[in-house]
N, C-alpha and C positions, 0 to 999 in steps of 0.2 A: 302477388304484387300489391301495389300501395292503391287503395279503393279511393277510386275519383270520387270529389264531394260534388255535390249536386246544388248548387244554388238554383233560388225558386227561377228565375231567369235564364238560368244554361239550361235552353228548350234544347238548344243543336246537338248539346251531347244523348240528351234523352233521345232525340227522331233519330240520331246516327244509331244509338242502341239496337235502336226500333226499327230500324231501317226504313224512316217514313218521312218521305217530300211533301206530302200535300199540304201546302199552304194551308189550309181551312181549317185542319185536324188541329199545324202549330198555332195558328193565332187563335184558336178558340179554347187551349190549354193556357196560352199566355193571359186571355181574361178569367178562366177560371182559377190559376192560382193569383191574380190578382183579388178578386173577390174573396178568394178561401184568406187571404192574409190579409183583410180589410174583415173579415168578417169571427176570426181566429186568431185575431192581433194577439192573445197572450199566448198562445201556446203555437203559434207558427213557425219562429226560430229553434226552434229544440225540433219540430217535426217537418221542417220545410222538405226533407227525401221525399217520405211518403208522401205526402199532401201533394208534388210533383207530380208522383209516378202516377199516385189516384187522380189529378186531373187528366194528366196525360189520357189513361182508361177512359176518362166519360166523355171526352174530348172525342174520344176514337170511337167509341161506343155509338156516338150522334150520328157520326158522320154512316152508320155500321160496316166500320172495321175492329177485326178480333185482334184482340192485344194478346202476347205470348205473358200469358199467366207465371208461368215458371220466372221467365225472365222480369217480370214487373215486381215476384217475389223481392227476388236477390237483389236488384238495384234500389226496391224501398226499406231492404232491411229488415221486412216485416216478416213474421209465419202467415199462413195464410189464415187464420182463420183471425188475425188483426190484422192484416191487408185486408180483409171483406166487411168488416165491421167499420174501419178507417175509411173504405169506398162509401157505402149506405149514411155513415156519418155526415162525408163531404155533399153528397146526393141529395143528402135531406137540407141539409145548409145551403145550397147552393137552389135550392128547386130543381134538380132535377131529378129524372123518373127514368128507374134504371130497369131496363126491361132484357130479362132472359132470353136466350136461344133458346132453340129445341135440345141442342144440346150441351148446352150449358145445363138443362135439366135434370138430360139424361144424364151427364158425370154426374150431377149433384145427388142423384140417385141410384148412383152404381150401378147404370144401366146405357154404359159406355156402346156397347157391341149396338145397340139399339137407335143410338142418334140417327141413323139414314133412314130410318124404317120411320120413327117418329115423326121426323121433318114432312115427308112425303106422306103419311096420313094427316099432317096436319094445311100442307097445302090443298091434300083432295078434300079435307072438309071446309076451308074458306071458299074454294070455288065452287062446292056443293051449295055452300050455304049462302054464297054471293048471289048465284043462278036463281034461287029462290026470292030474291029482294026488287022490287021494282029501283027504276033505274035515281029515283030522289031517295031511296033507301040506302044503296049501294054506295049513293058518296059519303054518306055518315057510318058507316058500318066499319067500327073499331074492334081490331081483335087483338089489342097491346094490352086491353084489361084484364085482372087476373083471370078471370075462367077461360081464359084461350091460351 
């Protein structure tokens, strides 16, 4: 069939895609492709699919919900390995700080069968290492930086 064009504005076709109501996810997509095309003015008409789909992802990302990957493929057009380069680009442009799952790692490491085991050592060592923190330590204690 004849592939629906995506204008940076037609969010409704995108979350119906995506099967996603929450209000918060759409209007925080609809200011990130505004900025991406206030900020990409020359090259946003030729790439407004992608730049969509990648808001749409960091958009969901914030809120943390997982975007169907396969499916953000095919609707930006993109391979994936310029679907992820196009995400990090918008990211870096935008300010924002795109932070991995557990496993999101593990695929990224061929170490699929692994993500449940991953996650859950890595919640027993936050709470390990929380328990050790006095309690004005504990509200600062960031583990979205890289070494976690």
């Amino acid at each position: 069939g004849k592939r629906k064009s995506i204008r940076a504005m037609d969010l409704g076709y995108i979350a119906r895609k995506f099967q996603v109501k929450d209000a918060k996810v759409l209007s925080r997509t609809k200011e990130l492709v505004r900025l991406a095309k206030l900020k990409l003015s020359s090259t946003y008409q030729q790439e407004q699919r992608p730049i969509s789909i990648c808001c749409f992802e960091l958009a969901s990302k914030s809120s943390n919900m997982v975007v169907n990957r396969e499916l953000a493929l095919r609707l930006s057009g993109l391979k994936g390995c310029k679907y992820q380069a196009k995400l990090k680009l918008l990211a870096n442009i935008l300010g924002i700080r795109i932070e991995m799952t557990t496993k999101e790692v593990c695929d990224k490491m061929g170490l699929a069968s692994l993500a449940d085991t991953a996650a859950e050592v890595m919640q027993t060592y936050r709470k390990r290492f929380r328990d050790t923190l006095s309690s004005s330590q504990r509200t600062y204690a960031d583990f979205s930086s890289g070494p976690y």
